[in-house]
Structure formats: C-alpha cells, structure tokens
C-alpha positions in Angstrom: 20.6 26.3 3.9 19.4 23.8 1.5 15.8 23.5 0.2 14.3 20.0 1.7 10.6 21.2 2.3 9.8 20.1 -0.7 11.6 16.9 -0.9 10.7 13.5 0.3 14.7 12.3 0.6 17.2 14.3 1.8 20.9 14.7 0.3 24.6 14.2 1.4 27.3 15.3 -0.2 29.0 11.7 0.3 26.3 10.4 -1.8 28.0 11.5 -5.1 26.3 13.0 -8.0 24.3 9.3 -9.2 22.5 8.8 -5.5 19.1 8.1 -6.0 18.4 10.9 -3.5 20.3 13.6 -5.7 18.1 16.0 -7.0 16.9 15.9 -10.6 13.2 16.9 -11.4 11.5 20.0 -10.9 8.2 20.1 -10.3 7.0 20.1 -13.9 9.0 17.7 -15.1 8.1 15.0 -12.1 4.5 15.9 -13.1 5.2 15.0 -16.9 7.4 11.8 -16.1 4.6 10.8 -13.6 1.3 11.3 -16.4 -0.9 12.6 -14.0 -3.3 15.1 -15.2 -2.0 18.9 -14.4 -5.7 18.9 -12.4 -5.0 16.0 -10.1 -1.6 17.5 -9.9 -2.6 20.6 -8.7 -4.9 19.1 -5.8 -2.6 17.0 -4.6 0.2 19.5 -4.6 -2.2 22.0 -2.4 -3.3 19.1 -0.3 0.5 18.7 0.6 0.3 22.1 1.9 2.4 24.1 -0.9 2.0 27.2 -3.3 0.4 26.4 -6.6 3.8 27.9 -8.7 6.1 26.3 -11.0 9.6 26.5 -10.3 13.1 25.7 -12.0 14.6 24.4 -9.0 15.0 20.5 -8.8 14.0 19.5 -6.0 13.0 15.5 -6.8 14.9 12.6 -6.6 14.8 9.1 -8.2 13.7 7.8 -5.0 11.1 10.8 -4.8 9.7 9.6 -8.2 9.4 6.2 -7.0 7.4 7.1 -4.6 4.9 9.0 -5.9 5.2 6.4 -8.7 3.3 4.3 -6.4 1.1 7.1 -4.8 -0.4 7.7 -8.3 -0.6 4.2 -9.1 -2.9 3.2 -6.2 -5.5 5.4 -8.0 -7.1 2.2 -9.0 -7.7 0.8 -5.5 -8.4 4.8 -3.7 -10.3 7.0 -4.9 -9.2 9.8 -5.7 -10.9 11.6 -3.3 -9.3 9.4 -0.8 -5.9 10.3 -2.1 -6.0 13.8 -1.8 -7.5 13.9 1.9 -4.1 11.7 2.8 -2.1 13.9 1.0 -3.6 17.5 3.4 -3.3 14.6 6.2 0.3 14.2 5.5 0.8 18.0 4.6 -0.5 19.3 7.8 0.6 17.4 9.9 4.3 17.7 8.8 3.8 21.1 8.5 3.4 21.9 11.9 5.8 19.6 13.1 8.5 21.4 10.5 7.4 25.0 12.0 8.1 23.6 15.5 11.3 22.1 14.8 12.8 24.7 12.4 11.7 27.0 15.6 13.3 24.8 17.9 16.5 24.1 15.9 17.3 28.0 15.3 17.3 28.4 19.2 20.1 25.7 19.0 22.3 26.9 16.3 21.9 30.2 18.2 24.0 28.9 21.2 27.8 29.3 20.1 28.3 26.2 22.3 26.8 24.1 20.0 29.2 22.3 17.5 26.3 21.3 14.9 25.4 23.7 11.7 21.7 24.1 11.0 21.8 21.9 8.1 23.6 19.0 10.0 21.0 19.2 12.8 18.3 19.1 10.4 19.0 16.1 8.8 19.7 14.0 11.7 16.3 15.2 13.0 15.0 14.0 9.7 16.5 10.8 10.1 14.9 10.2 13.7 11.8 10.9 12.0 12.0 8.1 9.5 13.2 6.3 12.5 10.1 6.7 14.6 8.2 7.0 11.6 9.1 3.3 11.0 8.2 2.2 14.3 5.3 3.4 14.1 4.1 2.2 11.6 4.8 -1.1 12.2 3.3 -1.2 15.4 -0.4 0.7 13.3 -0.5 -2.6 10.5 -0.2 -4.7 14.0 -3.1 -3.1 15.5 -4.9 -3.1 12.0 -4.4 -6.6 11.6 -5.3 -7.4 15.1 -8.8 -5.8 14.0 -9.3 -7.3 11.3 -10.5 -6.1 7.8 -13.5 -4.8 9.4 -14.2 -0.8 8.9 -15.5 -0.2 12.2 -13.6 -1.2 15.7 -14.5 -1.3 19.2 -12.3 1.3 21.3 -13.2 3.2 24.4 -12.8 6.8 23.4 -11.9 8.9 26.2 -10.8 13.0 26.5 -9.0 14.7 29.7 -9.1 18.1 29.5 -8.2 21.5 31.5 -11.4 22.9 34.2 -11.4 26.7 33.1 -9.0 27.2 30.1 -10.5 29.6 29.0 -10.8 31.7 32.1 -7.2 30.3 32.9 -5.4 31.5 29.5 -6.5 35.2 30.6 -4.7 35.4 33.8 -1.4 33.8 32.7 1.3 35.1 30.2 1.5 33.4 26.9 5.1 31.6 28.5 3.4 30.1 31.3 0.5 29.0 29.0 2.9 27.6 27.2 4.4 25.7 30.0 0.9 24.3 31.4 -0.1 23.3 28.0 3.2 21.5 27.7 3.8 19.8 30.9 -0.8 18.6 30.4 0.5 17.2 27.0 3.3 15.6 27.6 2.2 13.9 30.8 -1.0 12.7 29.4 0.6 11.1 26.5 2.8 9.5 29.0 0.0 7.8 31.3 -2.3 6.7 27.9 1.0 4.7 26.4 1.8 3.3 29.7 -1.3 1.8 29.9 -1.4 0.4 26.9 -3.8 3.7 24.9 -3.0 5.7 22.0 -3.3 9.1 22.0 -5.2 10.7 18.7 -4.9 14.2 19.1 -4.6 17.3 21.1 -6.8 19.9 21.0 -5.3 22.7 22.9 -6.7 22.1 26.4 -7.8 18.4 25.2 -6.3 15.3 24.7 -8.1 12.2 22.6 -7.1 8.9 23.0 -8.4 5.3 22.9 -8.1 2.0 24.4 -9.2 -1.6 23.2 -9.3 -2.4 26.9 -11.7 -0.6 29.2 -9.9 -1.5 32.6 -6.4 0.0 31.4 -8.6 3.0 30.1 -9.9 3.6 33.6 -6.5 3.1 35.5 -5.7 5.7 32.7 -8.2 8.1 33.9 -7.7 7.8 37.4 -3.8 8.3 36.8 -4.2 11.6 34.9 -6.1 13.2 38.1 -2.7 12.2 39.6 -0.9 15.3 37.4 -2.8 18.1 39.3 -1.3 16.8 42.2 2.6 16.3 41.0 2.9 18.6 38.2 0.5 22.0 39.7 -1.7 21.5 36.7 -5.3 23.3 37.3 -8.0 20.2 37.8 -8.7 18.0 35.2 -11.8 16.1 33.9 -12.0 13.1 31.7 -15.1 11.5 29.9 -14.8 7.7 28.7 -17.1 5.6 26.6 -16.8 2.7 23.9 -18.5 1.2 20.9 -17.7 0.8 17.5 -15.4 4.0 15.9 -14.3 4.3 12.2 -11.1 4.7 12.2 -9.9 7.3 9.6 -6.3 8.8 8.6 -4.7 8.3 12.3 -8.4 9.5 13.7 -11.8 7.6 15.0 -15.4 9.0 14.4 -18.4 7.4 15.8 -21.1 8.1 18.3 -18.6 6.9 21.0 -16.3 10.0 20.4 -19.4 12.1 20.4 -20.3 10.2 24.1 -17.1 10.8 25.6 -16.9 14.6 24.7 -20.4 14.9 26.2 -19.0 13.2 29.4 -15.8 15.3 29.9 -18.3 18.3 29.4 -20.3 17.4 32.1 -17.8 16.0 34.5 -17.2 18.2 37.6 -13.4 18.9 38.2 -11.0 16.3 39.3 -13.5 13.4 38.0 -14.1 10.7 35.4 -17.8 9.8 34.0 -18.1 6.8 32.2 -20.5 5.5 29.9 -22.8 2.3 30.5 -21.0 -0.1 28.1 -17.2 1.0 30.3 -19.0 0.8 33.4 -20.5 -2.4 32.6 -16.9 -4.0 31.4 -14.8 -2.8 34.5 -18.1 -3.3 37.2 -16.5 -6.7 38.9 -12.8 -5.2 38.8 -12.1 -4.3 42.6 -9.3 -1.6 41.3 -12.5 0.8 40.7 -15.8 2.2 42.4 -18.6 3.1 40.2 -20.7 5.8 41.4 -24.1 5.9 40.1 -25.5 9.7 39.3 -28.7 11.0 37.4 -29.0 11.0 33.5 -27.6 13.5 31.9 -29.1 15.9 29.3 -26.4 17.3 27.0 -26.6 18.2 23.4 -28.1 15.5 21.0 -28.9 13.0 24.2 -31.9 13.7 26.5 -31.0 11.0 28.4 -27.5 10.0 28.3 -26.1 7.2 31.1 -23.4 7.6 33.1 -21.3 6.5 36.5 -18.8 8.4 38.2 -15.4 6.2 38.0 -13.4 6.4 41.2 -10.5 4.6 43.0 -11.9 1.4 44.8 -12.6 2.9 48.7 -10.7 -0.2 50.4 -8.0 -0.5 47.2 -7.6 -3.5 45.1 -8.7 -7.1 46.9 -5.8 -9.4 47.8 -6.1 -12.8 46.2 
C-alpha cells in the first residue's frame, strides 16, 4: 500500500506524472525549498505527530509545498508558539482518527465480499474527509463571524456523563464497554446537533459541548436522560452553565467549563443542575421546571448556585 501518512494530497494514477499532487520532495528538500530553520522544522514536524528521521522517500507534492508555503508564511501574524500548538492539534487529532479508520478499513478488506482494495477504500475515505472537512469549516468562520472579533464568547458549557463508569467498566467485557461507550457517544452527539449545540470533545465517559442558546441547551439535557430509557445506557447526569469561554483550537476554557464540570459532579443520577445565569435565561420558558436546591460546595467554590432543571410538571402552555 502506498505511503499517504505523511502527505497532505493523495495520488492517482490518472493524474499523470506532472499532477501537482505527484510526489516530488522528501522531507529535506521541502524543508530547504521552504527556508525554515532545521529548529522550527523539527518542532513542527513532532507537533504533527511524526519521528524526528530523514528519509529519501518523496513524499511531498507541489500542492503539499504550497501549503505549507502559507503555513510558514503566517509566521508574521502567529506566533510561533501558536503555530506549533495547531500543528500537535492537527497531528493528534488525525492521528487517532487514521488509527480508527486504518482499523476499521482492514476489517473490510478482510471480507472476500468486498469488491474494494485497501488502497481504493482509503482514498475515498480521504476524500469524504475533505468533504466534511469543508463543511465544516465553513459552517466554524460562520459561527466566528457571528461572534465577532472578540476573544472571549458567551456559550453555555454543558457535560453529560455516565453514573458509575468506573465501577461499570469492571463488570463488563472490553466489547460491551465498547458498545456503551459507542451507542453514549453517538447518541449524544445526535441530540446536541439537533438542537442546534456543538459537541467539543469526548472524554471517555464525557461528552462537552456548547450552546449560544440556553433554552435549546436545556431541551438538550432533558433529551439525553431520554437515552437510558431507549438505548439501556446506565443513568446519566449533565451539568450546564454559561458565561464568557475562550475559544481555542476547536476547544473553550473559561470559568463556565470549570462550573459545568462541578455541576455534572454533583448532579445525582438521571438529573440536570444548572447554573444561575441558565436558570435565570430559561426561568419564564414553560417547557422547563427549575427546582431550587442548597449551595453547593465543590472544589474551588464554597458556594456555588444551582437549580435542578426538570420537564415542566403540566408540559408546555398552549398559546
């Protein structure tokens, strides 16, 4: 199978030997043509998550060098600091997503049935990517130029996690771990997008994800109980609060991220705590019931506010 790890194009054999995407620099002499120093090179190359070697093979297009062309020349406007934590942004996150698909692709080509070689599935999964990729994208300058220039935005920040991982992961074989986790993922991701959300992360039994608007971000909440019920998930918890995040390299930080962890913490199974400013934003909307509860005393707040979120008792009000 061909090398395309290292590559930011991938090749056809339809493209002819003078396609832009035909291999022609190894990693030296891209380095060389580009004029970074063999420092900065280094770093960055590391950050992308690969072996600090040289190597004869060419692995770099003309559309490759174009690229990082553009990469290096933004030096002037990021620091170079700044460069090198996108670059081990980019690198792990398409590192694990290669070691999922290469595992997941070799199961294919392992069925006889299947027409496809390896190499043919590859690159059609490489062109969903872009694909996806592109959609993505567009849809991240929308919501960046919906903020505005500002650095900091208002979000609620919410996490759902599973009651009793821990305990739970050493009853059950690693396959039906693997299922649970699976079916809590995918699910969750489902009911944030519907709503409007965006999920930041997983982590393990965890899911991150923010809303600009607080009342989707509750009917969010209350819908992920919902997947104990259809999908035999163990109970769930979720914790929600907003305020102003700093959004950095697809992830937010701010005291709001540290709130809402504190609140999934403390939530008891199957509920929702919210913080005072969610509360406060969805208090008049008759889809919810806000259950008022004692302070809270959690790690770095003695005395940290918070309602229990439930379903309105007599459902929505009719107009």
């Amino acid at each position: 199978m061909r090398e395309v790890t290292e590559s930011s194009g991938t090749t056809d054999a339809s493209e002819g030997e003078d396609s832009p995407y035909t291999p022609r620099y190894t990693r030296d002499e891209l380095i060389e043509k580009l004029g970074v120093s063999a420092e900065f090179a280094e770093k960055a190359w590391n950050a992308f998550g690969f072996a600090r070697r040289s190597s004869e093979e060419k692995v770099f297009s003309d559309r490759d060098m174009e690229a990082l062309e553009m990469f290096n020349a933004s030096s002037g406007a990021m620091p170079e600091t700044t460069q090198i934590a996108m670059a081990r942004a980019i690198g792990q996150t398409i590192s694990r997503l290669a070691e999922w698909e290469a595992e997941q692709l070799r199961e294919i080509a392992d069925d006889p049935t299947i027409p496809w070689t390896l190499e043919q599935m590859s690159e059609a999964l490489g062109q969903i990517q872009h694909l996806i990729w592109r959609r993505h994208m567009a849809l991240a300058i929308e919501r960046h130029t919906d903020h505005s220039s500002e650095e900091k935005v208002d979000l609620v920040v919410g996490f759902a996690d599973i009651v009793g991982y821990t305990s739970l992961s050493r009853r059950i074989d690693l396959g039906d771990l693997e299922a649970l986790l699976g079916s809590f993922e995918d699910d969750t991701f489902d009911v944030v997008v519907d709503h409007g959300g965006r999920v930041v992360k997983t982590l393990g039994d965890a899911v991150m994800f923010t809303f600009d608007d607080s009342g989707a971000a509750a009917a969010a909440a209350l819908e992920i109980h919902r997947l104990s019920e259809s999908d035999h998930l163990p109970p769930l918890r979720v914790g929600l609060a907003r305020g102003a995040v700093l959004p950095r390299l697809g992830d937010v930080f701010g005291e709001p991220v540290n709130i809402a962890s504190r609140l999934t913490s403390s939530a008891r199974p199957g509920t929702t705590l919210v913080d005072d400013s969610v509360a406060t934003q969805i208090a008049d909307d008759d889809r919810f019931y806000l259950k008022s509860m004692p302070s809270l005393r959690v790690r770095g707040y003695k005395h940290l506010k918070a309602r229990v979120l439930e379903p309105h008792r007599d459902g929505p009000l009719s107009d």
